[in-house]
C-alpha positions as CSV (number, residue, x, y, z in Angstrom):
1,X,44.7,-23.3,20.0
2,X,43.7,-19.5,18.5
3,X,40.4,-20.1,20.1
4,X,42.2,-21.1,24.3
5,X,44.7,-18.6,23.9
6,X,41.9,-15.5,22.8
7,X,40.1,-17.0,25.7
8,X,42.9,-17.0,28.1
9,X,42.9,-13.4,26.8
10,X,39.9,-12.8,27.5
11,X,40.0,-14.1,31.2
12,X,43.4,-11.8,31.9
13,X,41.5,-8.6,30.9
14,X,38.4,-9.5,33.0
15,X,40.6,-10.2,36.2
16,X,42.2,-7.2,35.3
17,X,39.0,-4.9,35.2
18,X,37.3,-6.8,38.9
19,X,40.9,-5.6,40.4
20,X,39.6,-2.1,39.5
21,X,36.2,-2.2,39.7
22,X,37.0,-4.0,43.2
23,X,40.1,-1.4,44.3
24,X,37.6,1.9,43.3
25,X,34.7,0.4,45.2
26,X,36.9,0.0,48.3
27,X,38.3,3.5,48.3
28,X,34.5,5.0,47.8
29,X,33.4,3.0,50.7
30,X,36.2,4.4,52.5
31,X,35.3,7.8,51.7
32,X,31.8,7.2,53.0
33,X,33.4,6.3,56.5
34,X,33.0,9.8,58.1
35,X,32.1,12.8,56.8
36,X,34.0,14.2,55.7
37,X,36.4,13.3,54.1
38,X,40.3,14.3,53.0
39,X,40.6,16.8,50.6
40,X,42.8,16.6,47.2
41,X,45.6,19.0,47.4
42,X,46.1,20.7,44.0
43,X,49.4,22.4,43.1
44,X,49.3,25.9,43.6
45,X,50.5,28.5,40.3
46,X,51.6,32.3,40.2
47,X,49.1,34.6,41.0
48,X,46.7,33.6,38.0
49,X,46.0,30.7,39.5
50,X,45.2,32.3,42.9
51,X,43.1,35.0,41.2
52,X,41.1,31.9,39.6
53,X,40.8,29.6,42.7
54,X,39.8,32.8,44.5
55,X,42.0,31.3,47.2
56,X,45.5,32.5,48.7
57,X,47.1,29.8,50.5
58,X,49.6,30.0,53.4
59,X,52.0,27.7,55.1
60,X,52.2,28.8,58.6
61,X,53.9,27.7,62.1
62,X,50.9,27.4,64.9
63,X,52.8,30.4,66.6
64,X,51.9,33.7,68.3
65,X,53.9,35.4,65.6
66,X,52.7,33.6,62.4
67,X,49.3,32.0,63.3
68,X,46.7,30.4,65.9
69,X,43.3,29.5,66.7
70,X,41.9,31.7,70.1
71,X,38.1,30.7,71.1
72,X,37.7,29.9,67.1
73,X,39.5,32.9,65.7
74,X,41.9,33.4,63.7
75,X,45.1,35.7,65.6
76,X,48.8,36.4,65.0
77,X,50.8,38.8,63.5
78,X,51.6,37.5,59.9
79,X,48.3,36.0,59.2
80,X,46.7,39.6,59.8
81,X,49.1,41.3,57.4
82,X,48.4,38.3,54.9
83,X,44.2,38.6,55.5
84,X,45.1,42.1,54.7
85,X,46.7,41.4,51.0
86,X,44.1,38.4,50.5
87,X,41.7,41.1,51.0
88,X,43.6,43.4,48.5
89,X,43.4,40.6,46.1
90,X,40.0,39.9,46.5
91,X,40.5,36.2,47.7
92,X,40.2,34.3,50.3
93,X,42.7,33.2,52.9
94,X,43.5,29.9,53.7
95,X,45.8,28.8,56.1
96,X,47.7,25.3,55.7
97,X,49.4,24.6,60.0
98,X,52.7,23.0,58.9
99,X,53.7,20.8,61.9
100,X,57.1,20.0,61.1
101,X,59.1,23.4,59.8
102,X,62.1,21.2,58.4
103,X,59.8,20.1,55.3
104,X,58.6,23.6,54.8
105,X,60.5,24.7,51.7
106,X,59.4,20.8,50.5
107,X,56.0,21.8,51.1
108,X,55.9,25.2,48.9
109,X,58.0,24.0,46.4
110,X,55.5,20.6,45.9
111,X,52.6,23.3,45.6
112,X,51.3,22.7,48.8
113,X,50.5,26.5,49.4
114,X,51.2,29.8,48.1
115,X,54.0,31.8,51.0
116,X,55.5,30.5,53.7
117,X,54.8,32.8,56.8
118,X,56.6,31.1,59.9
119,X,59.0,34.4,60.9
120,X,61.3,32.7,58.2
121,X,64.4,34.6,58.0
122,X,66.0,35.1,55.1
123,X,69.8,33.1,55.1
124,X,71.9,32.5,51.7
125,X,71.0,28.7,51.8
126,X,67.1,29.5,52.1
127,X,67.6,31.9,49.2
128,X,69.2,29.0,47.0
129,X,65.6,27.0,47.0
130,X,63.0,30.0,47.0
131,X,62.4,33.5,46.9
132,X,61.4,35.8,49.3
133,X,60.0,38.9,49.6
134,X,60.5,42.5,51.0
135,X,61.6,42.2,55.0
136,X,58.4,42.7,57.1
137,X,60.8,43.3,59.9
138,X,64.0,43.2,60.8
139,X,65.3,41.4,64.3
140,X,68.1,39.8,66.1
141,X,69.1,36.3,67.9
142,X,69.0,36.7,72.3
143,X,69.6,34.2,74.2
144,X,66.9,32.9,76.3
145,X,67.7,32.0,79.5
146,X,65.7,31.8,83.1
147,X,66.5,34.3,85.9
148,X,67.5,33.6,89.4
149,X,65.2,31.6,91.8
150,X,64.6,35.2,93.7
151,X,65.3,37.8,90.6
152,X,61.5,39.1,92.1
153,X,63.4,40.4,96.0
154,X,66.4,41.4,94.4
155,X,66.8,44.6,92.3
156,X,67.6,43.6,88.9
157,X,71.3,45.6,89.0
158,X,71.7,43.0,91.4
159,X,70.4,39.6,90.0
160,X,71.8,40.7,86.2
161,X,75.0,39.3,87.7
162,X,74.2,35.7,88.2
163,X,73.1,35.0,84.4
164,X,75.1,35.2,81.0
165,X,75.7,38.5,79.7
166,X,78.6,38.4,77.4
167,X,78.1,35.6,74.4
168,X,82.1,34.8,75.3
169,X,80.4,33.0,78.4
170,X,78.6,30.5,76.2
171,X,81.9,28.2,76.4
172,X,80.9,24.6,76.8
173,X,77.2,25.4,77.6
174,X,74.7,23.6,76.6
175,X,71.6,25.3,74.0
176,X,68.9,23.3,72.7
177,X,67.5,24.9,69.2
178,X,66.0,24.1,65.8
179,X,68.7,22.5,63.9
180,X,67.3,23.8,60.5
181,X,67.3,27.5,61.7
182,X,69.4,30.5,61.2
183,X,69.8,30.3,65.4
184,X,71.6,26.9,64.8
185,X,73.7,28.7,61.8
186,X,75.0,31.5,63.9
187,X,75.6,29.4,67.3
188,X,77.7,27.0,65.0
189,X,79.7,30.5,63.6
190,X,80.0,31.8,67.0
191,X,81.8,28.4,68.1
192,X,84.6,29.7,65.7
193,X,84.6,33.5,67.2
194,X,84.9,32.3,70.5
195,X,87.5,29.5,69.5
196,X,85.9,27.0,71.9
197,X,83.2,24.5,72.0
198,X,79.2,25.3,72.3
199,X,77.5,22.4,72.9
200,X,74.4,22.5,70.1
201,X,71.1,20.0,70.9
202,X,69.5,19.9,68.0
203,X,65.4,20.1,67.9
204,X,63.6,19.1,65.4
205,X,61.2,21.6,63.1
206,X,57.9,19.6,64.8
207,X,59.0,22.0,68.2
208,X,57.7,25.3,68.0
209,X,59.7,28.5,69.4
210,X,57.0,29.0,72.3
211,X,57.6,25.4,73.6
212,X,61.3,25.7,73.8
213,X,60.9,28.9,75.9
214,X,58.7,27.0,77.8
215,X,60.9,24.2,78.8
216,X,63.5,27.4,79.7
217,X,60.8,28.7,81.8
218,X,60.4,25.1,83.0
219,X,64.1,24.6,84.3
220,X,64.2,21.5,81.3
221,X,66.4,23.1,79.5
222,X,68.4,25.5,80.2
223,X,69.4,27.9,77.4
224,X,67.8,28.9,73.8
225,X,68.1,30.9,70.7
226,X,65.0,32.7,69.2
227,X,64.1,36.1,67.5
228,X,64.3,38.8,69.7
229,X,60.4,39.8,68.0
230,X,59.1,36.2,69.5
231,X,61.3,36.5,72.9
232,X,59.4,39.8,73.8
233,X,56.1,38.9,72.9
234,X,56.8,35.4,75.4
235,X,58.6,37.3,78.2
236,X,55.0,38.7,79.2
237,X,54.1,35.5,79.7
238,X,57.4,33.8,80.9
239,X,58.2,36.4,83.0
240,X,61.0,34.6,84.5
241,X,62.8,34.3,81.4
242,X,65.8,36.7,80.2
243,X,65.9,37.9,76.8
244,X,68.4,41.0,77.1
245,X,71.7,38.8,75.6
246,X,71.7,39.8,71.4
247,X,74.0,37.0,69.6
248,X,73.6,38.6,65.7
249,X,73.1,41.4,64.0
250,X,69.6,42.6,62.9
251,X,68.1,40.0,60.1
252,X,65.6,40.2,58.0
253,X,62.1,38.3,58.4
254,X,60.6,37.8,55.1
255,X,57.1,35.9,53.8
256,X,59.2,33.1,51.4
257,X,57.0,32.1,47.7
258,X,58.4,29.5,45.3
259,X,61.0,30.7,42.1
260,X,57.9,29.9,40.1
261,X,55.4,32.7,41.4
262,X,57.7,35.8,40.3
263,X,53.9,37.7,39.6
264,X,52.7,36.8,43.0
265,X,56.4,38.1,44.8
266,X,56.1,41.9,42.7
267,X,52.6,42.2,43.9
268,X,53.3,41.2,46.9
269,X,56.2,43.9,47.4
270,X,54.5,46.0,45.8
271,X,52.0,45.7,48.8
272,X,53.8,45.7,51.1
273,X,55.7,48.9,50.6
274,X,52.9,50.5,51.0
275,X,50.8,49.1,53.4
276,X,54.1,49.0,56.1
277,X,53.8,53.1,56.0
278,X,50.0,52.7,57.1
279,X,48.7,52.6,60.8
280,X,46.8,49.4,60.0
281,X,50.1,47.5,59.8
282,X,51.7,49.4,63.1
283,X,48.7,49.0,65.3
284,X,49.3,44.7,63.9
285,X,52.8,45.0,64.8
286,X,51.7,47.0,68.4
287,X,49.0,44.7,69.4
288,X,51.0,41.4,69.0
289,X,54.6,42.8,70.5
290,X,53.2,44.9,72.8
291,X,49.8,44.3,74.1
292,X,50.4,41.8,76.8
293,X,46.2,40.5,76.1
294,X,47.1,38.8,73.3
295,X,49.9,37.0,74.7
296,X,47.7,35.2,77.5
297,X,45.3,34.3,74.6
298,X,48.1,32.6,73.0
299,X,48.5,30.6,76.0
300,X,44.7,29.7,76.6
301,X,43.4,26.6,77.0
302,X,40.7,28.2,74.0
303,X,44.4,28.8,72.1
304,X,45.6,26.0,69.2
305,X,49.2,27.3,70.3
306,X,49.0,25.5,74.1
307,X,45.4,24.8,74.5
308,X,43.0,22.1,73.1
309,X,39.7,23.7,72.5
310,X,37.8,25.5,70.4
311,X,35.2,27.1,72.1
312,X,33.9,26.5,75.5
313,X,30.7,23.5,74.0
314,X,33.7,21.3,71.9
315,X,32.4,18.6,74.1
316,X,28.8,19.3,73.2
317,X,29.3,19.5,69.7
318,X,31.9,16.1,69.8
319,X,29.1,14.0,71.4
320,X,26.3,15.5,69.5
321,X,28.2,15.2,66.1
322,X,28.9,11.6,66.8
323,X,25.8,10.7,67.3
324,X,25.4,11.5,63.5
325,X,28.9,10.6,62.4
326,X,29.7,14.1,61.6
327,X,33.3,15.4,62.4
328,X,32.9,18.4,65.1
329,X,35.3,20.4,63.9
330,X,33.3,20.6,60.5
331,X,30.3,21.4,62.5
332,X,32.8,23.5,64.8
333,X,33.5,25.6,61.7
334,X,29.5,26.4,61.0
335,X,29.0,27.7,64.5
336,X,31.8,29.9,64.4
337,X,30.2,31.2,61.0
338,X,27.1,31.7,62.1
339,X,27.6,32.9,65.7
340,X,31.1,33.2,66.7
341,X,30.0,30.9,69.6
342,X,28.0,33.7,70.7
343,X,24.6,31.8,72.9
344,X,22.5,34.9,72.9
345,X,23.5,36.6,69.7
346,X,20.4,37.7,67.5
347,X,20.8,39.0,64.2
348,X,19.2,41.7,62.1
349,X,16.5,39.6,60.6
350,X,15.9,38.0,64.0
351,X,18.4,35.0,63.7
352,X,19.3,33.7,67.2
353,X,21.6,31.6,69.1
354,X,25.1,29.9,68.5
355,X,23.4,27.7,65.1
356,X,21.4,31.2,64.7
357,X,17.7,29.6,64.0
358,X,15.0,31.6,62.3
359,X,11.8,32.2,64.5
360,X,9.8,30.6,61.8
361,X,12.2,27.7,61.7
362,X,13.8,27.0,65.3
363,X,10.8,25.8,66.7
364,X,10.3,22.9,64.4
365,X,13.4,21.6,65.7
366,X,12.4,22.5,69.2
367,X,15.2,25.4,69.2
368,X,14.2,29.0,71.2
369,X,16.3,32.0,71.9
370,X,16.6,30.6,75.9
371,X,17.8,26.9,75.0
372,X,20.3,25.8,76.8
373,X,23.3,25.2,74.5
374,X,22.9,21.7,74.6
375,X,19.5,21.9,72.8
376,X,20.4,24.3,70.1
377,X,23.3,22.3,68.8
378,X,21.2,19.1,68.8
379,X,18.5,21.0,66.8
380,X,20.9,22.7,64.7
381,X,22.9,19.4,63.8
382,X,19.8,17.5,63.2
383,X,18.7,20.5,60.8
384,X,21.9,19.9,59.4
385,X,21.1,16.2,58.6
386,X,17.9,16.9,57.4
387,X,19.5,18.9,54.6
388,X,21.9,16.8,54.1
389,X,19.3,14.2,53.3
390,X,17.9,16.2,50.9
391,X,20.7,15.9,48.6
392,X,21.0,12.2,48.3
393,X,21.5,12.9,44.5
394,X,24.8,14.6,44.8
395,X,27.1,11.6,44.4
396,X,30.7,12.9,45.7
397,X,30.6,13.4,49.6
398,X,32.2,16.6,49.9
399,X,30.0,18.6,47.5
400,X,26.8,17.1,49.2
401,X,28.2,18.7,52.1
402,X,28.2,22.0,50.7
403,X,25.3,21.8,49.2
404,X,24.1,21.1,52.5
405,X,25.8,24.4,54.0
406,X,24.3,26.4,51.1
407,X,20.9,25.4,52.0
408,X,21.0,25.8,55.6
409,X,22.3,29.4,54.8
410,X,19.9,30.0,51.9
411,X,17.0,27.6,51.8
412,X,16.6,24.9,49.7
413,X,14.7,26.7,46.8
414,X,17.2,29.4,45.8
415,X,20.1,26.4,46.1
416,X,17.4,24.1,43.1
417,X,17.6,27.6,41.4
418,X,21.3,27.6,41.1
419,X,21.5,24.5,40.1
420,X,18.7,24.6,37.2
421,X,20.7,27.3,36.3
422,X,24.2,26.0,36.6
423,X,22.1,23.1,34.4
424,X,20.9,25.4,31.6
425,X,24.6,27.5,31.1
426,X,26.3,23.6,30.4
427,X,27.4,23.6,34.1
428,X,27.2,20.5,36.7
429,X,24.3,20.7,38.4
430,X,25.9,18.0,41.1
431,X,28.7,19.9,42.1
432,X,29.2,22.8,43.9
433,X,32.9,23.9,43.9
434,X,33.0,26.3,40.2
435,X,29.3,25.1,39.0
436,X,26.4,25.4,41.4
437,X,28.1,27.8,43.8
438,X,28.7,30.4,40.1
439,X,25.1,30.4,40.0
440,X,24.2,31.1,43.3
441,X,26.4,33.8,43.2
442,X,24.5,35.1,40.6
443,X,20.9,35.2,42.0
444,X,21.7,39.0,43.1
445,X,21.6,39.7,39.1
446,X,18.3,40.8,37.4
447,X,19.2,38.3,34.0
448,X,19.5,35.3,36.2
449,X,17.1,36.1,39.0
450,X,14.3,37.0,36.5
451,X,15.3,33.7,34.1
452,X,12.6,31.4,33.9
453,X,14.1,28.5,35.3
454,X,14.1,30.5,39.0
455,X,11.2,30.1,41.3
456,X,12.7,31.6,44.4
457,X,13.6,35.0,42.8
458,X,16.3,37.4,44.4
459,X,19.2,36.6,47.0
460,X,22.2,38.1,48.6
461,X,23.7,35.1,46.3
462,X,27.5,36.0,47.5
463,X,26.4,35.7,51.3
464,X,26.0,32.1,50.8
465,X,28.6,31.6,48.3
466,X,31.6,33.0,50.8
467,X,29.5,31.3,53.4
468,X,30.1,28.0,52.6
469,X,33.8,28.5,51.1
470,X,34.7,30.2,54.6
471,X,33.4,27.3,56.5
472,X,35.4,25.0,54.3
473,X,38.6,26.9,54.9
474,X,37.9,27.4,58.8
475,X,37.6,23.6,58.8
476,X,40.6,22.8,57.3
477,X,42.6,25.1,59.3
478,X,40.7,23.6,62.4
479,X,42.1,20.1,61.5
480,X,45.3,20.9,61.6
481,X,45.3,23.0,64.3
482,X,43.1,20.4,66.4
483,X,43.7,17.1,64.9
484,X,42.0,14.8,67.8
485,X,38.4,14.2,67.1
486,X,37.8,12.7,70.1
């Protein structure tokens, strides 16, 4: 009876251990599907932690005020103050597109990212669940409403008279806004001044500010709250909106961090009371609320605010990289890197073309300075693949991928010498992210270059070492700001 029951024992633990073998087997094949992969979010600390990862992660809107994606680049106002501090820091910035503002707060609190940069401003509620820091600005609720059919033959004396001008006429009409926003908040308060009703259509946080003024513009709606910083920089493109009607006083727009990060929020302040008294931060503030250029790239079909592309080949590079399985917007990401889509842009060392091929090297993938587009990202993906190849020992997806990207910045023989290094200072050789990428960092220092493990000798080792973490970071931000492969 001992010897049936160990045995039944013995059959429960063996089921037990195919259920994981069989369940971890299923998940790696899955992760093999496409490359690449998700990535693991990790939760975010003070700013030890951000000095360590040598990453400063933000949770934007996809907004003209807070960020978007124009022809590949990375625009609007509070991104460029933040690449500013992340360059103070001496980190990168990474930008995490949060589609749905109503989980925002959620999102920094679960250590999703670092500061919350949407033009957040700062109520008593908002203040209960996380901090924020020194106003970047301060601004007030207008109405936004659409002008008369023919406000462009009559003098504006004239047509001023046919729309709302006194927030007393707001009695029983009907505003669509955010229903988790301040503009909500002060609509609901000014129900009370007025002593009548304001009929309130809630939005929900997935419906960014330029889209409502859209629908204005559109005649599908007919009335909307927003900051008077975002109305202005839309009215140049809207221009038969009206935005002249204030509803609050002047509040304050703030970056929001978590109760937990009280380091990163006094540097951060501490920034920022300086860097607001340079010209740097006024010529930010002048080129995205008064240059009327940047507000037509905001509405570009090259624009991750209204527009689905990323650069004028996205078709190219989605057929070519599905020919090879690889997501486009990860091979996207390279191109920007190495050209800025750029077809005829040669480098100092003689680098050419958007996947910038070496002389010595383009050829043998039948690349030339006067390919046609089409030709140099086929030669440059299918130089991509034969790295990729190369590196059939790495076991984990993601890191062969950058080991991939290191070597088509670097060549394959300083990349073996980082890793024979990361090898011999009790590193892991088969990953990248804080082993092999320390060590190729290192190859512009004489006591690792000159170590007799290193073949290749001397490189620019942090070229390739911010070269593959920027592509990394691009691509994520590219995946949420284009999420349709196809």
């Amino acid at each position: 009876m001992v010897e049936r029951r160990n045995l039944h024992y013995v059959v429960l633990i063996c089921l037990a251990l195919l259920t994981v073998i069989a369940f971890s087997c299923q998940n790696n094949q899955s992760n093999k599907e496409k490359v690449i992969g998700k990535a693991t979010i990790e939760k975010q600390g003070d700013l030890g932690e951000i000095l360590k990862n040598n990453k400063l992660t933000v949770l934007a809107e996809n907004s003209a005020t807070s960020y978007f994606i124009y022809r590949g680049h990375k625009m609007g106002l509070e991104y460029e103050i933040l690449n500013e501090f992340a360059k103070e820091l001496g980190v990168k910035l990474e930008i995490k597109v949060v589609k749905d503002l109503d989980n925002i707060i959620e999102n920094l609190n679960d250590g999703e990212g670092d500061i919350i940069a949407c033009n957040y401003t700062v109520t008593k509620e908002r203040k209960s669940k996380i901090d924020f820091t020194i106003p970047i600005m301060r601004t007030s609720q207008v109405l936004v409403q659409r002008k008369p059919e023919d406000w462009r033959t009559r003098r504006k004396s004239d047509w001023k008279k046919d729309v709302i001008q006194d927030p007393a006429e707001l009695s029983r009409k009907t505003i669509h806004v955010w229903k988790n926003s301040s503009y909500y908040d002060r609509l609901v308060n000014l129900q009370d001044e007025l002593g009548d009703t304001i009929i309130i259509e809630p939005l929900d946080g997935n419906v960014i500010p330029e889209d409502v003024i859209e629908m204005v513009s559109e005649g599908f709606i007919d009335f909307t709250v927003t900051d008077e910083n975002v109305a202005s920089i839309n009215k140049r493109y809207f221009q038969n909106i009206d935005v002249d009607l204030e509803l609050s006083v002047k509040q304050r727009i703030a970056f929001g961090v978590r109760k937990q990060s009280p380091l990163l929020r006094k540097k951060l302040n501490a920034w920022l009371e300086d860097f607001m008294k340079t010209s740097t931060f006024n010529y930010i503030k002048y080129k995205y609320l008064n240059n009327s250029s940047n507000v037509s790239k905001s509405k570009s079909d090259y624009s991750s605010i209204s527009g689905t592309k990323i650069s004028p080949y996205d078709q190219t590079i989605k057929v070519i990289a599905g020919k090879y399985n690889w997501d486009w917007r990860l091979i996207a990401a390279l191109i920007y890197q190495e050209s800025k889509f750029k077809l005829g842009l040669q480098s100092w060392a003689g680098a050419y073309g958007l996947m910038q091929f070496m002389p010595t090297v383009g050829p043998t993938f039948g690349v030339y300075p006067d390919s046609p587009p089409t030709v140099q990202i086929d030669g440059g993906i299918r130089k991509i693949v034969k790295n990729y190849n190369e590196w059939e020992s790495i076991p984990d997806s993601i890191q062969r991928v950058k080991f991939t990207f290191a070597t088509y910045n670097a060549g394959i023989g300083h990349v073996l010498d980082a890793q024979r290094l990361a090898k011999k200072y009790g590193k892991d050789p088969l990953v990248w992210d804080d082993n092999v990428e320390i060590y190729i960092k290192n190859l512009s220092n004489p006591k690792y270059y000159h170590d007799p493990v290193c073949y290749y000798g001397y490189m620019r080792g942090s070229e390739t070492y911010n070269y593959v973490r920027s592509i990394f970071i691009r691509y994520t931000e590219y995946k949420t700001a284009f999420p349709t492969e196809i």
